[in-house]
C-alpha positions, 0 to 999 in steps of 0.5 A: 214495565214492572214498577221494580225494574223502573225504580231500580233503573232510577235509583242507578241512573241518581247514582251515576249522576252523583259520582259524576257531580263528585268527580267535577267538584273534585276536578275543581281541586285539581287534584294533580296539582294538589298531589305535588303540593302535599309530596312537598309538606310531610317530608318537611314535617319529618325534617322539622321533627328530626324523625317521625312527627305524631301521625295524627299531627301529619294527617291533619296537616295533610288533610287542611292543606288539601282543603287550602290548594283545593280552595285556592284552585276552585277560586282560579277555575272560577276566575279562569273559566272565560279563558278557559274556555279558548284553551284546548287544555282546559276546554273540559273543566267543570265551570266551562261544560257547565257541570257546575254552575258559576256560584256554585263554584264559587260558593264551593271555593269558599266553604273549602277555603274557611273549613281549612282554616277552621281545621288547621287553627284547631288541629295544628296551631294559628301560624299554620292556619294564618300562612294557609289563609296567605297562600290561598290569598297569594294564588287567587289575588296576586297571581291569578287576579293581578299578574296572569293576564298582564305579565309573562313574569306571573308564573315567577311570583305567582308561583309563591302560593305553592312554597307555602306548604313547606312552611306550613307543614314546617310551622305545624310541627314547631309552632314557627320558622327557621332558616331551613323552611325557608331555603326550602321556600326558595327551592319551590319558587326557584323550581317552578319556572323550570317546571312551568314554562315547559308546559306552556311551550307545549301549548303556546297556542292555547295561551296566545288564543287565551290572550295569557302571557305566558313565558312560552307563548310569547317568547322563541324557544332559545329564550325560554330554553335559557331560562329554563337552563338558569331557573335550574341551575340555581334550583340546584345550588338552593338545594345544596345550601340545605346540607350545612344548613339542616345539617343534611346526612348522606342520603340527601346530599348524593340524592341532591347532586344525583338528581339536580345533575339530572334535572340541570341536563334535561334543561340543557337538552331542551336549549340545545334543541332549540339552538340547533333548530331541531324539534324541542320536546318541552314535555321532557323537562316538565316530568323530569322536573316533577320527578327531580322534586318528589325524588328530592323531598323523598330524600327530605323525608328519609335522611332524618330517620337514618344514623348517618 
């Protein structure tokens, strides 16, 4: 075989092997759940700026709470990694392959986790940092550490680790907190149930296999329907105590009744199945409620820069 046909096919063989060792530390960040969280900070920083905030100011933000979610999700993987292995869902990620070794991962969480609070004290300002240090804190140790295993409540308060960044993309703008980022807090947390608990519904198996007691898997679906249908409805009434308190225009006040109505009614859909015995479609209210979310904070971001 000729010496440059071998070399050649090494050097294609390193490449794949590196975009693949990228790929599974990139899987580590989890990435989906990261886009959700950064849709939920630059329309806060244009609220808190009352119109278009310095973009370098919002790259960075953007840029430290990336590293900050994926800190916090490369820990959870790493504590994870024994039930999810049970789980159909996560069966594939980097840590139970064995794509990635356990230090490795470890190691990787922590580098992140220090780079973001490096990044963020030096580009934005101590408040923004110190709440992204709180966050990651909230999702590894409360949530993951304490409450996933030992209540069917952990989603609930374990899900204030993804209100954070409404007040760090709020506090890199102004250097502190007002009423507004933490109604805004208060719609992330009240919205999460809803946008959970469907998800586990669907696989109920992979969490009572994992011995995690999920909502979904551990209660019928008329009882996870109800409060799917609660959860939303107080989603929606948060949202509407943005418009005396922001002073909200038009655009957010029609997007908010349009879009909630929408939301609250794909909850009711999915516990009135249940009620009647029919086959439940959880997944329904799941991407309605990411939608209902990225539509909302849309609404955020564009009402300021309009007259009315």
């Amino acid at each position: 075989m000729d010496i440059t046909t071998t070399q050649s096919g090494e050097r294609a063989t390193t490449g794949r092997d590196l975009r693949h060792t990228v790929a599974a530390y990139v899987t580590l960040t989890k990435p989906r759940v990261l886009e959700l969280l950064l849709v939920t900070t630059v329309p806060v920083m244009i609220l808190a700026q009352g119109g278009m905030p310095d973009l370098w100011l919002v790259i960075a933000t953007t840029i430290g709470g990336a590293m900050s979610a994926g800190s916090a999700a490369a820990f959870n993987m790493y504590l994870d990694r024994d039930i999810d292995a049970h789980m159909h869902r996560t069966e594939n990620r980097p840590l139970v392959t064995g794509e990635i070794s356990p230090r490795a991962g470890l190691v990787f969480a922590w580098v992140l986790a220090g780079a973001s609070t490096v990044w963020l004290l030096a580009t934005t300002n101590w408040l923004a940092a110190t709440l992204s240090v709180v966050a990651i804190f909230f999702y590894v140790v409360i949530y993951t550490m304490i409450l996933k295993r030992r209540t069917e409540q952990n989603i609930v308060w374990g899900g204030i680790a993804g209100c954070f960044p409404v007040l760090i993309g709020w506090s890199a703008v102004t250097g502190s907190l007002t009423w507004t980022p933490f109604i805004l807090f208060l719609l992330v947390f009240l919205w999460t149930p809803p946008h959970y608990w469907p998800l586990s519904m669907k696989y109920k198996g992979d969490y009572a296999e994992a011995d995690v007691p999920m909502l979904g898997a551990t209660r019928d679906g008329i009882q996870v329907g109800l409060q799917v249908i609660l959860y939303a409805w107080a989603t929606v009434a948060c949202s509407l105590l943005l418009i005396p308190v922001a002073g909200m225009g038009l655009v957010y006040t029609v997007s908010a009744l349009v879009f909630g109505g929408w939301f609250v009614y794909e909850s009711h859909v999915l516990y009135n199945r249940a009620v009647r015995g029919e086959q439940i479609k959880p997944m329904r209210v799941f991407h309605a409620s990411i939608t209902y979310l990225t539509l909302l904070f849309l609404a955020i971001a564009v009402d300021p820069l309009l007259p009315f």
